[in-house]
C-alpha positions as CSV (number, residue, x, y, z in Angstrom):
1,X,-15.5,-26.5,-40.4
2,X,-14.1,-23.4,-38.4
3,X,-12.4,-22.6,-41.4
4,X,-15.5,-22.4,-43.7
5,X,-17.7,-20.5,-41.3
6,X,-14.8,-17.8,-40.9
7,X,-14.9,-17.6,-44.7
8,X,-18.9,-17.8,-45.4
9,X,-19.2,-15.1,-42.7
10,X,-16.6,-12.9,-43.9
11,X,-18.2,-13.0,-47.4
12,X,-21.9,-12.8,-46.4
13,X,-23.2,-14.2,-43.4
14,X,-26.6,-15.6,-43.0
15,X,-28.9,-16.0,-40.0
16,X,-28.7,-19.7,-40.8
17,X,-24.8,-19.5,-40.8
18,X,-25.1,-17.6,-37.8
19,X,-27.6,-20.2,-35.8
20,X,-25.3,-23.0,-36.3
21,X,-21.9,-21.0,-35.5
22,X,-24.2,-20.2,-32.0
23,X,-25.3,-23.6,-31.4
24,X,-21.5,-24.5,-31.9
25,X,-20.4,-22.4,-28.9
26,X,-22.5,-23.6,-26.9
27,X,-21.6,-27.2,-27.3
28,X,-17.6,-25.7,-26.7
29,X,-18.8,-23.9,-23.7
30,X,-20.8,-26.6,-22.2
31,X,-17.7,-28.7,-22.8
32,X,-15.0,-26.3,-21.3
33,X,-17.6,-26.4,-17.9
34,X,-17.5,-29.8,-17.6
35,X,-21.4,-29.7,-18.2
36,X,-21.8,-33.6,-20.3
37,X,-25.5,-33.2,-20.6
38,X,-25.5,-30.2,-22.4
39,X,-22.9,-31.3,-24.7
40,X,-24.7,-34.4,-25.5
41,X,-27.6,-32.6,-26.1
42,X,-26.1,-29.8,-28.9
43,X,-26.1,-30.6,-32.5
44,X,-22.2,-30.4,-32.6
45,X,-19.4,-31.7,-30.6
46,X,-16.2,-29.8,-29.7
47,X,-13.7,-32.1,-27.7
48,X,-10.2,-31.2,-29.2
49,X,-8.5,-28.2,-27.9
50,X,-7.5,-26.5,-31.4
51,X,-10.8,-26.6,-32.7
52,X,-12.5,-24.9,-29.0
53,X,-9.5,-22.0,-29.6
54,X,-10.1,-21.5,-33.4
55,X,-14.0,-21.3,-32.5
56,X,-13.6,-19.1,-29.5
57,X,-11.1,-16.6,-31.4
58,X,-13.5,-16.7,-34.8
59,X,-16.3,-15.1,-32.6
60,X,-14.5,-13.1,-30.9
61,X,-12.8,-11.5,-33.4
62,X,-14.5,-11.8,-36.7
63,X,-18.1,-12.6,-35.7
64,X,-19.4,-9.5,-34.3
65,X,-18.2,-7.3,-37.4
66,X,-20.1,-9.9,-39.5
67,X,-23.5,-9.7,-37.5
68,X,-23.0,-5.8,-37.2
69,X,-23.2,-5.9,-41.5
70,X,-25.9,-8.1,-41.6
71,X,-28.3,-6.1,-39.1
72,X,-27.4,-2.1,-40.5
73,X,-25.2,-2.7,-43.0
74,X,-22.4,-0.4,-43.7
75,X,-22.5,2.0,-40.7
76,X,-22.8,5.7,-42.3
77,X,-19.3,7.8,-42.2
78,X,-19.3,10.3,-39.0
79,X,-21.7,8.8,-36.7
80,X,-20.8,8.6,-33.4
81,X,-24.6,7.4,-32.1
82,X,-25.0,3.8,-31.2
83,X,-27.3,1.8,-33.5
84,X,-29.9,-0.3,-31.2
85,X,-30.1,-4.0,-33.0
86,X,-33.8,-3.8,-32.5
87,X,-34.2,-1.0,-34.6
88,X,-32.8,-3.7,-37.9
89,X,-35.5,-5.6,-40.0
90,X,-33.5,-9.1,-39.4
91,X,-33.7,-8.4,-36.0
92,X,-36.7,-10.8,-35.9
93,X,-35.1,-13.6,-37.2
94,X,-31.7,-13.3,-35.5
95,X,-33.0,-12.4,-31.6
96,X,-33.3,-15.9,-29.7
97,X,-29.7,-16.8,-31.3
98,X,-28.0,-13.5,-30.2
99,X,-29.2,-14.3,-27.1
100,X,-27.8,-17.3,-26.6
101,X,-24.6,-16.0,-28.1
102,X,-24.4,-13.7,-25.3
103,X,-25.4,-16.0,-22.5
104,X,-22.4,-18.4,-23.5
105,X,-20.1,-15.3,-23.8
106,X,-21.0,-14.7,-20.0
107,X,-20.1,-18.3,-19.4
108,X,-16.8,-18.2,-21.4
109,X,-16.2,-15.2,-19.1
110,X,-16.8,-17.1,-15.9
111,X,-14.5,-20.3,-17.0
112,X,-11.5,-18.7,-18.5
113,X,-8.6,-18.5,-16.6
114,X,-5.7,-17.0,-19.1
115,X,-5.2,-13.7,-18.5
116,X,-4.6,-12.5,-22.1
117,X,-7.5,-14.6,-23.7
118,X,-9.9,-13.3,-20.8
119,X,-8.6,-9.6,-21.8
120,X,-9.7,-9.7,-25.6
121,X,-13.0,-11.3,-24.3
122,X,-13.6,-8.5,-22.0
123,X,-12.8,-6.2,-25.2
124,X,-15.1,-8.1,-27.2
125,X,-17.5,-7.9,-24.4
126,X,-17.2,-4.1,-24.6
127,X,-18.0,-3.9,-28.3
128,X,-21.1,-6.0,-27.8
129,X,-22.7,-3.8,-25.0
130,X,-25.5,-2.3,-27.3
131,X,-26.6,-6.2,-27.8
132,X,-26.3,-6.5,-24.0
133,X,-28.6,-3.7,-23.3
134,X,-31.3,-5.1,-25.3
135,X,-31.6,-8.1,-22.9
136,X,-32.1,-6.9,-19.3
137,X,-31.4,-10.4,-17.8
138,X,-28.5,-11.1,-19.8
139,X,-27.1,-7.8,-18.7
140,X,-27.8,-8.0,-15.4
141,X,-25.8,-11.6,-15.4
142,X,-23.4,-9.7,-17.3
143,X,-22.7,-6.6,-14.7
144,X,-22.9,-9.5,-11.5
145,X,-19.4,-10.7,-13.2
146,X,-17.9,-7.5,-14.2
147,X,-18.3,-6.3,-10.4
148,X,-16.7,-9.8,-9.1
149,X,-13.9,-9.1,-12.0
150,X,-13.2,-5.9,-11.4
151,X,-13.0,-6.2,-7.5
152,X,-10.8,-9.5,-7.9
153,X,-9.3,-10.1,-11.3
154,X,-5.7,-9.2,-12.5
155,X,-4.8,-5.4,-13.2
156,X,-6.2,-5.6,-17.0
157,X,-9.2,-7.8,-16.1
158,X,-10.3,-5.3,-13.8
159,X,-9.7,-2.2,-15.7
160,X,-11.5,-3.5,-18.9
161,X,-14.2,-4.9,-16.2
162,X,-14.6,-1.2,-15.2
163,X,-14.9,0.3,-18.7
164,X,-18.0,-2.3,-19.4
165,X,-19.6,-1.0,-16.3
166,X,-19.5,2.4,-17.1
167,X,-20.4,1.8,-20.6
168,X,-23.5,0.1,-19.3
169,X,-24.4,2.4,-16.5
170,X,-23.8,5.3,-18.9
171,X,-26.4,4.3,-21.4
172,X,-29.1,3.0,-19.0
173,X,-28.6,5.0,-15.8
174,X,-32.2,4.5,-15.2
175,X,-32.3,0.8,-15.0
176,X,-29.1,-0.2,-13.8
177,X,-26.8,2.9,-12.1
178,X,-28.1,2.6,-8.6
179,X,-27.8,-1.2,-8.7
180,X,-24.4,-1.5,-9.7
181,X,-23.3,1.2,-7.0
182,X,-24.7,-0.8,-4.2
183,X,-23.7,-3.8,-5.8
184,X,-19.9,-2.3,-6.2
185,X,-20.3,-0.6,-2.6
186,X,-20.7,-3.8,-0.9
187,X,-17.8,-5.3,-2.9
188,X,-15.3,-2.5,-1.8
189,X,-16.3,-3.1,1.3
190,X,-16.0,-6.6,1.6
191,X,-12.3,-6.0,0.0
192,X,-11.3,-3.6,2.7
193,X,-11.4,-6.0,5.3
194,X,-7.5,-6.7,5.1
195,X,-4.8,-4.0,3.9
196,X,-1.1,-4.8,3.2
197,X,1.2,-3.1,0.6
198,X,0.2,-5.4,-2.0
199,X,-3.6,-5.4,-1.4
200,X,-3.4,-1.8,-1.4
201,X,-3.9,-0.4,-4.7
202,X,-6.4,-2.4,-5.3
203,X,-8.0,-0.5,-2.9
204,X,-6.9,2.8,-4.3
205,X,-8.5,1.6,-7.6
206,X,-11.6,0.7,-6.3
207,X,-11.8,4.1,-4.6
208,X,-11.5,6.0,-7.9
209,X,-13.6,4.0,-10.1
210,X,-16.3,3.6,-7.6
211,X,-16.2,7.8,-7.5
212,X,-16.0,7.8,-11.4
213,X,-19.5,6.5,-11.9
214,X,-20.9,7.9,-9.0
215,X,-20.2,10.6,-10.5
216,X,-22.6,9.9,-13.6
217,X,-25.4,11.0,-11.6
218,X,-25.5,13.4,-8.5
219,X,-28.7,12.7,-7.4
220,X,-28.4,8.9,-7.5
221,X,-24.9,9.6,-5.8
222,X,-26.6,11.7,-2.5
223,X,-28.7,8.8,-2.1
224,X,-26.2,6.2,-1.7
225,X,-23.7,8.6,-0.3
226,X,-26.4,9.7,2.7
227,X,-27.3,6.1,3.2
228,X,-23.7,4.9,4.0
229,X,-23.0,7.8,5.6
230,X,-25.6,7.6,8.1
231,X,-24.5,3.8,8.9
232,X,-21.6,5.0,9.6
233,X,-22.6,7.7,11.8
234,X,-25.0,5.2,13.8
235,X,-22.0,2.6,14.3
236,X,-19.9,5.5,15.8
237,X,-23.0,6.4,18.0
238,X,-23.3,3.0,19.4
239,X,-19.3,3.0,20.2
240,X,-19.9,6.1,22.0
241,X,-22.7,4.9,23.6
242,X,-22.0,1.9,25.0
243,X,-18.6,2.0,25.2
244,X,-17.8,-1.6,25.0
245,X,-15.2,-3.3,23.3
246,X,-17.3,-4.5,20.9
247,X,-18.7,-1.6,19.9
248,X,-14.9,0.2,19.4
249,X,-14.2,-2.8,17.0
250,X,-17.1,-1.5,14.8
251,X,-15.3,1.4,14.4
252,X,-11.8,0.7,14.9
253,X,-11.4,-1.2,11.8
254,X,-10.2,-1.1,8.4
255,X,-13.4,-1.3,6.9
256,X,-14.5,1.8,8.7
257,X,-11.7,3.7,7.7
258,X,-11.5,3.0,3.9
259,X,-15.5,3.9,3.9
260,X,-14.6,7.0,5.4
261,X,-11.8,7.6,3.1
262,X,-14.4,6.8,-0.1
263,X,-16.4,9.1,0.6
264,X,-14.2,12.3,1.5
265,X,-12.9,11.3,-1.9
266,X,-16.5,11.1,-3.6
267,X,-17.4,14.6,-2.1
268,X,-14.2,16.1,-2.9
269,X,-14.1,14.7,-6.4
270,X,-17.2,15.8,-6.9
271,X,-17.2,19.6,-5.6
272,X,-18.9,21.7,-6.5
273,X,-22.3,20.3,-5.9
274,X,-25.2,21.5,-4.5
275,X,-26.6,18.1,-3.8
276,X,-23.4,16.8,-2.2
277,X,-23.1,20.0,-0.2
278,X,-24.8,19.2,2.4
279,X,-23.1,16.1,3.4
280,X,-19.5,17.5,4.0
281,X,-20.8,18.8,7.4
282,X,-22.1,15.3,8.7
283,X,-18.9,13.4,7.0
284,X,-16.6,15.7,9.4
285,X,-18.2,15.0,12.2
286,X,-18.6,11.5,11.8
287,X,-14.8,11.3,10.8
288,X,-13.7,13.9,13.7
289,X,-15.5,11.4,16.3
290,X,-14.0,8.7,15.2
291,X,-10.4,10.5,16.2
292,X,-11.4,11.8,19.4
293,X,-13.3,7.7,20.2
294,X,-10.6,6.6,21.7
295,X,-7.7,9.1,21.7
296,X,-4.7,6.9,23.0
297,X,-1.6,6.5,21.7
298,X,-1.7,3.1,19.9
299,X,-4.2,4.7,17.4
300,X,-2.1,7.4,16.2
301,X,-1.9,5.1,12.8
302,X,-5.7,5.4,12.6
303,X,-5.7,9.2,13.6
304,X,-3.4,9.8,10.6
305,X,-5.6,8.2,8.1
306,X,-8.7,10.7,9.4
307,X,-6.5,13.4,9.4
308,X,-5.3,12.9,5.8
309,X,-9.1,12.2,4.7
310,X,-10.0,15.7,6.7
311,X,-7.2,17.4,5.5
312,X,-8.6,16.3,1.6
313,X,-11.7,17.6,2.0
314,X,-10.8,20.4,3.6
315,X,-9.0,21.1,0.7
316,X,-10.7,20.0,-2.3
317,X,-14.3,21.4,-1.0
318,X,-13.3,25.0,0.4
319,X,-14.7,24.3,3.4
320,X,-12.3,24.9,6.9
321,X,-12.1,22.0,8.9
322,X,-9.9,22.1,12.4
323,X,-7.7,19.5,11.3
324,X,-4.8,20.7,13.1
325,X,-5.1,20.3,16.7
326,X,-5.4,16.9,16.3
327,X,-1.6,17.0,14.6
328,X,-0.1,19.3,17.1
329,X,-1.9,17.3,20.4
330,X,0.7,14.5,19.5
331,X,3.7,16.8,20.3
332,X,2.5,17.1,23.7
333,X,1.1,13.6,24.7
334,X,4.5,11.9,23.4
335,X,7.6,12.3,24.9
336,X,10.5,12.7,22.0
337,X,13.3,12.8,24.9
338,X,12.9,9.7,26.5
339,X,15.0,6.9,25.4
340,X,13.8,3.7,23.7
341,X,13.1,0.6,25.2
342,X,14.1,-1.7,22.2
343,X,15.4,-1.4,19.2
344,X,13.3,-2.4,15.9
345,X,15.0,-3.4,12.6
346,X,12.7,-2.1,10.3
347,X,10.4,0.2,10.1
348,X,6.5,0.9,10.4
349,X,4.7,1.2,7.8
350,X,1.9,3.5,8.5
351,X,0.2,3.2,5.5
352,X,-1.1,-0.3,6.1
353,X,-1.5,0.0,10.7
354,X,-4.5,1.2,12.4
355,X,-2.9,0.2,15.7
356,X,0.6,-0.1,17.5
357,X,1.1,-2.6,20.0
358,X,2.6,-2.2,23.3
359,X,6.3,-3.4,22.3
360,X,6.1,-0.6,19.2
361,X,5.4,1.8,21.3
362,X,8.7,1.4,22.9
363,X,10.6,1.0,19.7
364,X,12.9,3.7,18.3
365,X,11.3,3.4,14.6
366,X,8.1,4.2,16.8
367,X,9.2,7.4,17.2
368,X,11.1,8.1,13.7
369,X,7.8,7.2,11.7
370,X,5.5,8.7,14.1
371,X,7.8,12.3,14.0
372,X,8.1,11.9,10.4
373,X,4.0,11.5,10.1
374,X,3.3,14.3,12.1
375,X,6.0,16.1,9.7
376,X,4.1,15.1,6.7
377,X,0.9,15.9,8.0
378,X,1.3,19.5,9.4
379,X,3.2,20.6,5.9
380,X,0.2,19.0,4.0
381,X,-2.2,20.9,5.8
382,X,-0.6,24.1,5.9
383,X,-0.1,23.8,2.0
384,X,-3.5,23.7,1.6
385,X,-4.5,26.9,3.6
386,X,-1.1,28.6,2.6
387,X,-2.5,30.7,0.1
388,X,-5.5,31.6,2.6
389,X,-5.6,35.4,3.6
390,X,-6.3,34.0,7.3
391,X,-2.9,32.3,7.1
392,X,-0.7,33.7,10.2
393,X,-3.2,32.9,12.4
394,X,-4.2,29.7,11.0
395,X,-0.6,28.7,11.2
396,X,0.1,30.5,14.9
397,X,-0.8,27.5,17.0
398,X,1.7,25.5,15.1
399,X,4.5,27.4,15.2
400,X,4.3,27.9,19.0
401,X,4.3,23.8,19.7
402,X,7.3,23.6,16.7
403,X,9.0,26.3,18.8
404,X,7.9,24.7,22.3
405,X,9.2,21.2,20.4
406,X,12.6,22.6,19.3
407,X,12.6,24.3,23.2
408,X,12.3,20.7,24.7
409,X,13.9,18.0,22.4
410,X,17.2,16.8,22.2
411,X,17.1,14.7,19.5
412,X,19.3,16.6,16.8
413,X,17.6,14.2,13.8
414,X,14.1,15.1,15.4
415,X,14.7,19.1,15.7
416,X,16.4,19.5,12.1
417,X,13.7,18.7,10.6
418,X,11.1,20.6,12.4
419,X,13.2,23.5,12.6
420,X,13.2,23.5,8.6
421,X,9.3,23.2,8.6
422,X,9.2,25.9,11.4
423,X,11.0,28.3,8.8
424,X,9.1,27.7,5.7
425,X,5.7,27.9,7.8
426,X,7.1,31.4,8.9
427,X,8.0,32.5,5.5
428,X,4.9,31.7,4.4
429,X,3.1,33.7,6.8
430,X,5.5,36.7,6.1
431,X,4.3,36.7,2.9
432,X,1.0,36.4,3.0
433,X,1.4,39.5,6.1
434,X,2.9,41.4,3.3
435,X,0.3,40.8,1.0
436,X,-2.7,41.8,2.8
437,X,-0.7,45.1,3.9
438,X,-0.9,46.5,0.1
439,X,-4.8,45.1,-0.2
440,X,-7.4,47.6,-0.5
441,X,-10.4,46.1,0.6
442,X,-12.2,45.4,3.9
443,X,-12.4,41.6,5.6
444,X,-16.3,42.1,5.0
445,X,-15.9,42.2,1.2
446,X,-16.0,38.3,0.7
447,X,-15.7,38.4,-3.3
448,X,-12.5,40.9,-2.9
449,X,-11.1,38.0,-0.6
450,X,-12.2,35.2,-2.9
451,X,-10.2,37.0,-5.6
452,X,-7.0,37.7,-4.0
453,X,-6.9,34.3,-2.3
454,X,-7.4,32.8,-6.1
455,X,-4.6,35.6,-7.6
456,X,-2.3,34.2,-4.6
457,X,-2.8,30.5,-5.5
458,X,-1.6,30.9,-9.1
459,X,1.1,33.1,-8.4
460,X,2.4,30.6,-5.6
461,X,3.7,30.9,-2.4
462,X,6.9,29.9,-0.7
463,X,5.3,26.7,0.9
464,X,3.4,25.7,-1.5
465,X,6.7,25.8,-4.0
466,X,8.7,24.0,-1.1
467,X,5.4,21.5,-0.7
468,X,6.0,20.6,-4.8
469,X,9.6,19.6,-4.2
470,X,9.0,18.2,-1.1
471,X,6.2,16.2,-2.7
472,X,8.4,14.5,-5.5
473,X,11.1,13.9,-3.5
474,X,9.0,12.0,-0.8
475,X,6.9,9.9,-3.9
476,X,10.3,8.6,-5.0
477,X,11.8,7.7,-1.9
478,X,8.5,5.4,-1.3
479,X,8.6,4.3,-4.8
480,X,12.5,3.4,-4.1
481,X,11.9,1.7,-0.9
482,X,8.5,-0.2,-2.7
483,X,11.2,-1.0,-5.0
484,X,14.4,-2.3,-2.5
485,X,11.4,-4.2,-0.6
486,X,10.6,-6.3,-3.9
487,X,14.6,-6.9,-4.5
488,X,15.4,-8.1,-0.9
489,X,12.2,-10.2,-0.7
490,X,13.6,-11.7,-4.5
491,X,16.6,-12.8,-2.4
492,X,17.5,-15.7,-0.6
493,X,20.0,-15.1,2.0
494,X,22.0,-17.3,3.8
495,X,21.6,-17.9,7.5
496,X,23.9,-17.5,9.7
497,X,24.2,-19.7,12.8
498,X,26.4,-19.0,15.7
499,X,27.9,-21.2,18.5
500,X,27.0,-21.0,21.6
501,X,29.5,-19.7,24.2
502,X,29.4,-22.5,26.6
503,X,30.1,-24.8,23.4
504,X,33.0,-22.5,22.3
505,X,34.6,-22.9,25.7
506,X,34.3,-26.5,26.2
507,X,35.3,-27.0,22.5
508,X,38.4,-24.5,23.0
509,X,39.6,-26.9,26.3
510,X,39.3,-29.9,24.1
511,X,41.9,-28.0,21.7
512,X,44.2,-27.1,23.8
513,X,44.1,-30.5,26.0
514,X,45.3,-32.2,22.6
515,X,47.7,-29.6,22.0
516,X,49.8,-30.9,25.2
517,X,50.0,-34.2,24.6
518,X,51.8,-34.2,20.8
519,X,54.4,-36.8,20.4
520,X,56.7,-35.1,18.3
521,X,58.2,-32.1,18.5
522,X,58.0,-31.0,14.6
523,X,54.1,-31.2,15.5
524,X,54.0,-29.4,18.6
525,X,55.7,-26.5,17.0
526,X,53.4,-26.3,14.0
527,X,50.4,-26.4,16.1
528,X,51.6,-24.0,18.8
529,X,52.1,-21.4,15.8
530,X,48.6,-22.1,14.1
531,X,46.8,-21.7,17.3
532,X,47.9,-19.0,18.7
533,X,49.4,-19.7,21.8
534,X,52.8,-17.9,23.2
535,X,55.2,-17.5,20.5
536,X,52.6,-16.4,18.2
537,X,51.9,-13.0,17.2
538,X,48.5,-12.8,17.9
539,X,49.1,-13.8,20.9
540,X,52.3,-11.4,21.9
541,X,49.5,-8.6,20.8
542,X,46.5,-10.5,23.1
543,X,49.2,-10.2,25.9
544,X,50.1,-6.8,25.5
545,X,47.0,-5.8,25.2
546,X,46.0,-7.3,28.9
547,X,48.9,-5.3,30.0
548,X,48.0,-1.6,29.1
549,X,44.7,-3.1,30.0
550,X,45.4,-4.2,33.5
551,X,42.2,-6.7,33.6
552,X,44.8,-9.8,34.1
553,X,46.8,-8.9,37.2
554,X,48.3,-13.0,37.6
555,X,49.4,-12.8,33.6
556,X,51.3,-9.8,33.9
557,X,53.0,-10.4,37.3
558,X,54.1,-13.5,35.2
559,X,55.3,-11.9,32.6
560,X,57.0,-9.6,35.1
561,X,58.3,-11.7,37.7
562,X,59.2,-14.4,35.4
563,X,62.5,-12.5,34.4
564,X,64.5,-14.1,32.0
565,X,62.2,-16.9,30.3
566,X,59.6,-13.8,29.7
567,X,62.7,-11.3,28.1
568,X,65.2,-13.6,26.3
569,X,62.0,-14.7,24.2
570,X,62.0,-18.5,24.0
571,X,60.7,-20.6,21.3
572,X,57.6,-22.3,21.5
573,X,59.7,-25.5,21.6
574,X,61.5,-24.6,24.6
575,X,58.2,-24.0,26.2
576,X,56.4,-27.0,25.7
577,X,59.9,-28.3,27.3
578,X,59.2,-26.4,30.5
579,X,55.9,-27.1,30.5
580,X,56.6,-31.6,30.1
581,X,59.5,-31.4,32.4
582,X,59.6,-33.0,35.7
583,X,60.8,-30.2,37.2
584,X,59.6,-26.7,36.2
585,X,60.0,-23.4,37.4
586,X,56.2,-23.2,38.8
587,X,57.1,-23.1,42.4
588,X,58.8,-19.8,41.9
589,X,55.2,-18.4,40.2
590,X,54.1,-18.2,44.1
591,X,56.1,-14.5,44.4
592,X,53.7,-12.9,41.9
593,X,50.9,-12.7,44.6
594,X,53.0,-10.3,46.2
595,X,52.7,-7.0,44.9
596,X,55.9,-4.6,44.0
């Protein structure tokens, strides 16, 4: 029957044709929920699997086309403008049954769990927006799921999910923009409540896609972006406030932090614009306090992520922010000299820590990452302002602590590398100094400034060439150790489990107690050989080794008082002879005490 719809609809379709190919999907949906009333109650019954796929895969890829021709037509050649359905004469007739088409597309979407066949519904969901927009409730059931899809689905599912939002929101900003961003907002939020490597990009995503359509509408964006804004700025109050450990968990957390990080990216994506202008101020200061909250040691992680969200919209918006003491105060509050209390086996991630416990604190890969942080973050900064005109004296209070730092450490790994960002950071300086001798205008002239600071940002400078390299070079080594991560957690090592030394000991006595009492001498020979004992090799090299040694003063005076049995180099026969005789030379041991 499949088979004759497909090729009835292909050929003309007909809103009769169409009713019962509706009233069929229905019955397969209802089915594929587990829902036995309404299957019992459609017209039609789909209970074998091959007849739900052919159904499923006629509408969604043949039955659209065939309802587009029936409504308009052939589309004319060249026009980009989408055709509303209501605006065709059949629309009448064919309205209640596109309706329920749609409604049990939405359920399809809800129930399927393949990842390729919910991709070419999403696509088909995407072609069939315009019919989307001309139900409000429909489209409003259908923007709840895109927004659970593309905060939770698989890397396709929430891509496509994305593109159907912004399709929607683009054509009915009006209606459904604001929504959707509060609706996508408290989603992002909710997600940020965990971060890990792997949870991560998801984040990142988010971030950009949530900024994208934002980004549709400025003034719809200030709204949002000076509601959540202010929320945060009250939580941070209260922490300041009250100063209670509940209140620093408001604050100190990763859903703070990723909001912060949302919305330095919105307003930087976003600049120029005079409605978001206003906001940067506010934003900094919210961020800045939340650094300087509680300014300990085991939330340098967290004090990191602020600087990296200053340092972006410092950069992106024009607009100076003092990013940099809060870099260089690390240099003095840590001590780089002293020696660590444990060793770690693995490093700290940064990236995915807001705060360090008490034993990382005392761990050597404490101190690597943290040095190679502060590394990263003083040479991003500085690259942003190094084609500034104000650029010595920006970068003057960071090259005295590099030069105080390389005074006081002694860690040769630790002062190589700032000494190589000490000389580029001079360099850089030197040649902005050289520039500014041959200018010809006055510091009052702000256009004349503007225009040489842009000149000097496309010829380059020598930080911000040594930032590029620098940059690849550090994005592959992360990707590489992303990478050797994945392999060694593919792996399945052996483990490895070790004696203890008491056993070892007892075990070893048990040996050599059986070693004594052989009762042949073809045995005792092989075994005196094959375990080492005097005669053997390993042994002659054990014994000389105590020698140069001098930790066994009774084995060597045996050796050396023991004259002739020690020189003439008996066999190990001949010793386990002396050693079972009745009468052996062990009386004569008692001169060895005596010292020559």
């Amino acid at each position: 029957m499949v088979e004759r719809w497909k090729h009835a609809s292909k050929q003309h379709l007909t809103p009769r044709l169409f009713h019962e190919v509706v009233q069929a999907l229905r019955a397969a949906v209802a089915t594929a929920q587990g829902d036995q009333e309404g299957a019992e109650a459609s017209k039609f019954q789909v209970t074998d699997s091959a007849v739900f796929n052919a159904l499923v895969s006629f509408c969604i890829r043949d039955l659209l086309g065939c309802l587009q021709k029936l409504l308009f037509g052939k589309a004319p050649k060249g026009s980009s403008r989408v055709q509303q359905p209501s605006s065709s004469p059949l629309w009448g007739k064919l309205r209640l049954d596109v309706k329920a088409y749609l409604g049990s597309v939405i359920q399809l979407v809800a129930c399927v769990a393949e990842t390729t066949v919910a991709a070419a519904l999403l696509q088909h969901v995407g072609n069939s927006v315009p019919y989307f927009l001309t139900f409000p409730r429909q489209c409003r059931m259908l923007l709840k799921r895109m927004v659970t899809l593309w905060s939770t689905g698989e890397e396709t599912l929430r891509v496509l999910a994305f593109l159907v939002l912004s399709r929607v929101c683009r054509h009915k900003k009006d209606t459904f923009l604001s929504p959707v961003l509060k609706q996508m907002y408290i989603t992002y939020v909710r997600n940020c409540k965990f971060t890990s490597p792997s949870a991560l990009p998801l984040i990142n995503f988010m971030q950009r896609t949530l900024t994208e359509l934002l980004a549709l509408d400025t003034g719809v964006a200030y709204q949002h972006a000076f509601l959540y804004i202010r929320q945060l700025a009250v939580h941070l109050r209260n922490a300041m406030t009250t100063r209670r450990k509940e209140t620093y968990q408001s604050v100190y957390n990763w859903q703070f932090v990723h909001c912060l990080r949302l919305w330095c990216h919105v307003l930087s994506t976003m600049c120029p614009s005079e409605a978001l202008q206003p906001l940067i101020y506010p934003l900094a200061q919210v961020v800045i306090g939340c650094i300087k909250l509680v300014p300990t040691a085991r939330y340098y992680p967290l004090r990191m992520h602020c600087v990296r969200a200053l340092t972006l919209l410092s950069e992106r918006t024009g607009v100076f922010i003092p990013v940099l003491p809060f870099v260089l105060e690390v240099f003095q509050q840590v001590d780089f000299n002293r020696r660590p209390g444990r060793m770690s086996s693995k490093p700290i991630n940064f990236a995915v820590v807001l705060k360090l416990s008490k034993v990382n604190l005392q761990e050597k890969a404490y101190r690597d990452g943290l040095l190679e942080q502060l590394y990263d973050l003083t040479l991003e900064y500085l690259h942003s302002q190094a084609h500034t005109i104000a650029f010595p004296e920006l970068a003057l209070p960071a090259v005295l602590q590099l030069k105080s730092f390389l005074r006081e450490c002694k860690v040769a790994n630790y002062c190589r590398q700032m000494r190589q960002l000490l000389e580029k950071v001079q360099e850089n300086a030197d040649h902005i100094c050289s520039r500014r001798q041959r200018a010809s205008f006055g510091v009052s002239s702000q256009q004349a400034v503007d225009a040489w600071e842009k000149q000097t940002r496309e010829e380059g400078t020598p930080l911000t060439k040594y930032y590029s390299q620098w940059r690849k070079l550090r994005d592959r080594e992360i990707q590489l150790e992303i990478s050797g991560k994945e392999q060694l957690e593919d792996l399945d090592f052996p483990k490895i489990k070790r004696p203890k030394l008491g056993d070892k000991k007892d075990e070893d006595r048990v040996e050599f107690k059986d070693l004594f009492d052989l009762d042949s001498d073809e045995d005792g020979t092989t075994d005196f050989s094959e375990r080492g004992m005097p005669g053997s090799s390993g042994a002659q090299q054990r014994a000389e080794d105590e020698d140069e040694d001098g930790s066994s003063s009774s084995e060597a005076s045996h050796l050396e008082d023991g004259g002739p049995d020690a020189e003439a180099g008996l066999v190990p026969l001949e010793l386990w002879l002396l050693a079972q005789g009745p009468e052996d030379e062990l009386q004569d041991l008692q001169l060895s005490e005596e010292e020559d």
